[in-house]
C-alpha positions in Angstrom: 43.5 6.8 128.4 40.3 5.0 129.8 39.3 5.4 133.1 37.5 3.4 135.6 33.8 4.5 136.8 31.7 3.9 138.9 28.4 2.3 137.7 26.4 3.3 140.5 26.7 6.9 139.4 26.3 6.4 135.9 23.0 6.2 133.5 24.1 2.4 133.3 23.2 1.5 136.7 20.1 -0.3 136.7 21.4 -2.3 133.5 24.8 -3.1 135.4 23.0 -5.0 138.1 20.9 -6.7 135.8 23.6 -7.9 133.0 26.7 -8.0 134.0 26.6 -11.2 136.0 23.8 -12.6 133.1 24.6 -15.6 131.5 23.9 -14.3 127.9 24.1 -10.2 128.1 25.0 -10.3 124.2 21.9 -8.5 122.1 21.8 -8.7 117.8 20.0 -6.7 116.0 19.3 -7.5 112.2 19.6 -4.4 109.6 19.3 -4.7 106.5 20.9 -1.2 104.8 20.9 0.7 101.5 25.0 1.3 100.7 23.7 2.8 97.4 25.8 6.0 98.4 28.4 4.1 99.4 28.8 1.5 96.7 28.6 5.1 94.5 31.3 6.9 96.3 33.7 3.9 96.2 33.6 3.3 92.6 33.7 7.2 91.7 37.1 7.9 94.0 38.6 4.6 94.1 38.3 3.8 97.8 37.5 0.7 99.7 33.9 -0.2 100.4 35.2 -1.7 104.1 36.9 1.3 104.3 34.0 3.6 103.8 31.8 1.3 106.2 34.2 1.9 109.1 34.3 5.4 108.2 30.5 5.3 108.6 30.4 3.4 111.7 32.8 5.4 113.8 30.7 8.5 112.6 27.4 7.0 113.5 28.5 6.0 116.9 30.4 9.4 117.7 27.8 11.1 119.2 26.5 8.4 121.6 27.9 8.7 124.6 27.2 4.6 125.7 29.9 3.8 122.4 32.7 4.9 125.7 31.7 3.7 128.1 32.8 -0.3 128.3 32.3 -3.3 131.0 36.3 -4.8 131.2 37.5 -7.5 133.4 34.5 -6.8 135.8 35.2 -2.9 135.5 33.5 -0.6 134.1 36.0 1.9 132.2 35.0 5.3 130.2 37.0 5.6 126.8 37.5 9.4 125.5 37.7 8.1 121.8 36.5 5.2 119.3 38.6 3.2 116.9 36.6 0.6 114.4 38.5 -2.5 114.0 38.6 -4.2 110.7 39.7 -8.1 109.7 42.7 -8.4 107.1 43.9 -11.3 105.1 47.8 -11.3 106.1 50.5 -12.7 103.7 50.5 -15.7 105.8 47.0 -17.0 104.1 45.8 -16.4 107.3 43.9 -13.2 108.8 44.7 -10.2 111.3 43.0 -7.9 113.4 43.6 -4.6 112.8 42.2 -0.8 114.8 42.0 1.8 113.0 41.7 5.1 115.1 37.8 7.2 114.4 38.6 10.7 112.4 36.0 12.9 111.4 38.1 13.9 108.1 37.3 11.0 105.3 40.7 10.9 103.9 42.7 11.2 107.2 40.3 8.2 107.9 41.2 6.4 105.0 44.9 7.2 104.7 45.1 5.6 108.4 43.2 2.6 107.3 45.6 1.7 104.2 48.9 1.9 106.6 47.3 0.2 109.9 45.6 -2.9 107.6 48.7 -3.1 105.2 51.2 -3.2 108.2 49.3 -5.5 109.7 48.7 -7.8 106.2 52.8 -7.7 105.7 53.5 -8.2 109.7 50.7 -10.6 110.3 50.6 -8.8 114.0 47.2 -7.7 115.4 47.1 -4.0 115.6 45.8 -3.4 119.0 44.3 -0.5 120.2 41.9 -1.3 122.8 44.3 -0.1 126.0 43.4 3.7 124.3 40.5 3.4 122.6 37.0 1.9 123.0 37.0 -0.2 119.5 33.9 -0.8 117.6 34.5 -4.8 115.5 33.8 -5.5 112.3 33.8 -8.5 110.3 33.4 -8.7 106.4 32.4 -11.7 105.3 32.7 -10.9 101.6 32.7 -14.7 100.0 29.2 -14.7 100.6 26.2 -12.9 100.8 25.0 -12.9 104.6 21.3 -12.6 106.2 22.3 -12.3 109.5 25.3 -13.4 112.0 25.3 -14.0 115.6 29.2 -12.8 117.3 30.2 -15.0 119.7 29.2 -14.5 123.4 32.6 -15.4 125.5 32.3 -13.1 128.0 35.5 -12.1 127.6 35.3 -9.6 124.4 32.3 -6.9 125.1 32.7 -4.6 122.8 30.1 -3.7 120.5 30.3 -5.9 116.6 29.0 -5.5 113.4 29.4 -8.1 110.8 28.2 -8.5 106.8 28.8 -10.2 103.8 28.6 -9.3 99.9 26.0 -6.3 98.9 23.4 -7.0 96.7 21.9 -5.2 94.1 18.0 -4.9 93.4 16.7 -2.7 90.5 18.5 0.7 90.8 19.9 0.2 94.2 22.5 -1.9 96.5 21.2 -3.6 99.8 23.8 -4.7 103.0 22.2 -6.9 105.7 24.2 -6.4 108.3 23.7 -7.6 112.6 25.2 -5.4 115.3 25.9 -7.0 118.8 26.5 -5.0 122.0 26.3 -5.9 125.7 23.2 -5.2 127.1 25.1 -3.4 130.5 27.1 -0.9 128.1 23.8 -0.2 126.1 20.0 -0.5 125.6 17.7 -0.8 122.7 17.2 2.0 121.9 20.7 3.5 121.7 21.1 0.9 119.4 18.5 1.4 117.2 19.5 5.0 117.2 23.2 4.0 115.9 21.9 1.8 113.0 19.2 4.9 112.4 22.7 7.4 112.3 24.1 4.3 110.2 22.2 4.6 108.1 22.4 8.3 107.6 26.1 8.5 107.8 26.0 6.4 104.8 23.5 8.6 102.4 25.7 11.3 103.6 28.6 10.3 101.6 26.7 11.9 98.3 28.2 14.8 99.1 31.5 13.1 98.4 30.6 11.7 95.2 
């Protein structure tokens, strides 16, 4: 379960008193990956490419210790584990939101994320697991290809967001713009360059999988 900190005696001092009372603490970066391993992986053992981007995702921001840590309701709370939440077109016509909780193990991973999003399809019921976890969002937006997306800034939802559209293919490999939003108080910069860096890697890494 999350608990509350203190900021004061945390590395996220400094960016507490700046941001958290800012009218705009939202930041997006613009990324524009290569999902040839992943496009690869997918077609060769039948799995999901959404799947296999939340898969990456969790695993790039695993070892970042800002990814739990989380300003809530004025609070800052520290998470002990990350869930990556995914959007699901429900039998209603409509969509759902749906966590799925961060393995290590690909196929546990993946087994999780067929029950969670097809319970949540048939129920048409969010799936929520922010009272445990510290969820990452994502947002496919696969009718289209996508240069970039800005999340929305409500003040209300601070977690950190990642949203794409269709891959694209040039010569020999497959390209995935993609724009990550965090709030400035739960991380800086850098720590987010560093996660679309480990992204990145994560997602060459599934070769070995192929």
């Amino acid at each position: 379960m999350p608990a509350e900190i203190d900021p004061k005696l945390t590395a996220r001092a400094a960016a507490w008193e700046l941001w958290m009372q800012a009218p705009n603490p939202m930041v997006t970066f613009f990324k524009t990956l290569d999902v040839t391993a992943l496009v690869r992986t997918g077609k060769k053992r039948g799995l999901k490419f959404n799947m296999l981007m939340d898969f990456c995702v969790g695993k790039a921001a695993s070892p970042i210790k800002e990814f739990y840590m989380l300003p809530v309701g004025g609070r800052l709370m520290k998470y002990d584990a990350l869930a990556v939440n995914t959007i699901v077109k429900n039998i209603s016509g409509e969509v759902s939101s749906c966590d799925i909780p961060f393995t290590y193990d690909l196929d546990s991973f993946n087994r999780d994320y067929l029950k969670y999003t097809a319970e949540a399809a048939q129920s048409c019921r969010d799936a929520d697991l922010s009272k445990e976890y510290m969820v990452i969002g994502t947002s496919a937006i696969t009718d289209t290809e996508l240069d970039g997306a800005v999340g929305m800034n409500s003040g209300i939802f601070n977690n950190p967001f990642i949203i794409w559209g269709r891959y694209r293919k040039k010569l020999f490999k497959y390209l995935l713009p993609v724009s990550f939003q965090f709030h400035h108080t739960q991380m800086d910069g850098a720590h987010a360059g560093r996660f679309l860096e480990n992204l990145q890697e994560e997602i060459n890494a599934l070769r070995r999988h192929i």
